[in-house]
N, C-alpha and C positions, 0 to 999 in steps of 0.2 A: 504494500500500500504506500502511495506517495505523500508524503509531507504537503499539505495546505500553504504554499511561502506565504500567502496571506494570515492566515494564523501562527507562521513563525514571529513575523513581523510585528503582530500584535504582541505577542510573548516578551517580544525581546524590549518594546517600550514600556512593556509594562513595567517588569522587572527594573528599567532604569529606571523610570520614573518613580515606582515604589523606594529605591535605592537613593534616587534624589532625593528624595521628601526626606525621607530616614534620617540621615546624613545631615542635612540643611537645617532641620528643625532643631535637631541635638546638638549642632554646633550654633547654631545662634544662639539660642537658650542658656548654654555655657557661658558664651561671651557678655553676655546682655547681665545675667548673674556674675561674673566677674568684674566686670568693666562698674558696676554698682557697689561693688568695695574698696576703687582705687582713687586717687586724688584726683578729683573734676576742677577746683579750683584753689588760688593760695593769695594770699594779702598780706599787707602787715596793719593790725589795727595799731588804731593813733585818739591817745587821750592825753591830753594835757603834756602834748611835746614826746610822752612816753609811746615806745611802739613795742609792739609783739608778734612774730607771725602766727598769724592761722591758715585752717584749711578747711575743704569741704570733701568726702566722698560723694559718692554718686545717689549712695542712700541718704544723705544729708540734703542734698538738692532734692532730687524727687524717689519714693518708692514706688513711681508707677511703671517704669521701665522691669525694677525684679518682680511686681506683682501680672505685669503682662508676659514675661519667660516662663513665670510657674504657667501660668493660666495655656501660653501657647504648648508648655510641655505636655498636660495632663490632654491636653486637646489633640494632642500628635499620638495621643497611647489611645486617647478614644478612640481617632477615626477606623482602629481596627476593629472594635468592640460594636459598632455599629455597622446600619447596612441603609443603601437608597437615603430616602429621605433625612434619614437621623446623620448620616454619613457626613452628604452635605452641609444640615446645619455647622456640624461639627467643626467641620475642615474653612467654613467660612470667619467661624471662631479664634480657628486660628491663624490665617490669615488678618482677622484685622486685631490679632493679639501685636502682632508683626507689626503693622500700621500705626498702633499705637505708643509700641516703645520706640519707634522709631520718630514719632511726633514730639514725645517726652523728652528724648536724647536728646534733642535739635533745641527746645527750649530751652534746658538745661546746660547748655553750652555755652553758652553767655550769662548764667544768671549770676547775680552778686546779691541778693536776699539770703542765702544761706551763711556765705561768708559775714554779710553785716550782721546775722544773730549770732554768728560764732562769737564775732569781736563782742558783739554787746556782752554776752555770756562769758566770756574769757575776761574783760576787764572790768565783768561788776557792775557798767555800765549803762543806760538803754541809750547816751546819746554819741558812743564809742563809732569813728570812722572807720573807713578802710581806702588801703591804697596800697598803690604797687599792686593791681588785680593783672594775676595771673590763670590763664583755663589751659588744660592740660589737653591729649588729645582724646582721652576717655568715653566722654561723650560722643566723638565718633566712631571709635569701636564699637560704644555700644549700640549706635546708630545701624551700624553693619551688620551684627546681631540681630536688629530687629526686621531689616531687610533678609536675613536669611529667613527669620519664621515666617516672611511673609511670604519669600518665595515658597518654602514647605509647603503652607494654606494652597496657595497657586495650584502647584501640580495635585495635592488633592481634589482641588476643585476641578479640575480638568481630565484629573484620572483616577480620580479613589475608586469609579465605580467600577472595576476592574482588579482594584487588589483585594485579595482573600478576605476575611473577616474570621476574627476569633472564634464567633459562637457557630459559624458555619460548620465547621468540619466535625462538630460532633452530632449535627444532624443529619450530615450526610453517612457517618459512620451507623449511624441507627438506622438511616434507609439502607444501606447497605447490608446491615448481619444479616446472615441466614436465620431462616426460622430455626428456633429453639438451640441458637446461639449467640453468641456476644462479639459483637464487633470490633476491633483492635484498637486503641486510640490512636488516631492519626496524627504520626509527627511533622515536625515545622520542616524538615528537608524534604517530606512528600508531596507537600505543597509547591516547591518550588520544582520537582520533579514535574509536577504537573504542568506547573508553567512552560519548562523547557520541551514538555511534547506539544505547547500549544494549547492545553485545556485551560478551562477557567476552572479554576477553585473553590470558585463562590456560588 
């Protein structure tokens, strides 16, 4: 029997693009939480002639860039857990998880409100300046971060409904037992087995 190259072809996007998303979401997610513990900006406050340096992390500026990597992460683990319609939702979630830390990065990158409560906080003061404002390049890493989970979202949205699904394969395992037997659990390299002859999984 001959191979379908039309159904190879499908196979073998599919597989990328599952592999893209995979890949793109985990590592932006990383970044976007790392790049939210390192120094986003630095100053020296100024009272009364007296100066001191301060600083800002990225969670000191904003916690919506780490609260959009969790969100895009847990949403990258869903889109397998779901199917069709839920799928979707999902993958849209994470995508504008993506959109969102990358909005937050972008403000955050110029802001000096953090730095002035630091100073105010460090010398005791509420009408403590700041100067010498320095921004690191943090905020655009994590900006890059948020563009990868947004690309993840992307090819989900354009291709989830072709990759496997968690809760699938054990109801295909039940349609498959034989009568008055038990069906094997199907493991994760069968799946992909199945991919490379061409079938859908799901």
């Amino acid at each position: 029997m001959k191979r379908d190259p039309a159904a190879g072809t499908s196979s073998s996007a599919t597989r990328r693009s599952l592999g893209a998303a995979l890949l793109s979401g985990a590592a932006g997610a990383a970044v976007v939480l790392v790049s939210a513990g390192q120094t986003w900006g630095e100053a020296e406050a100024v009272v009364g002639g007296a100066e001191l340096p301060v600083s800002v992390s990225g969670s000191d500026v904003s916690g919506l860039p780490s609260a959009c990597a969790l969100v895009g992460l847990a949403a990258l683990v869903a889109v397998f857990a779901v199917r069709r319609t839920g799928r979707a939702v999902v993958a849209a979630l994470l995508a504008l998880s993506g959109a969102a830390a990358i909005g937050s990065a972008l403000l955050g990158a110029g802001d000096t409100g953090a730095l002035e409560d630091n100073a105010a906080a460090t010398m005791g003061l509420a009408e403590a300046a700041v100067t010498g404002v320095e921004h690191t390049g943090w905020p655009w890493f994590s900006a890059l971060g948020g563009l990868l989970l947004l690309c993840a979202g992307l090819l989900a949205l354009s291709y989830g409904r072709h990759w496997p699904a968690m809760s699938g394969r054990y109801e295909r395992s039940a349609r498959r037992a034989p009568r008055g037997g038990t069906a094997a659990a199907e493991r994760p390299e069968d799946i992909w087995r199945a991919l490379d002859r061409g079938e859908d999984p799901t």
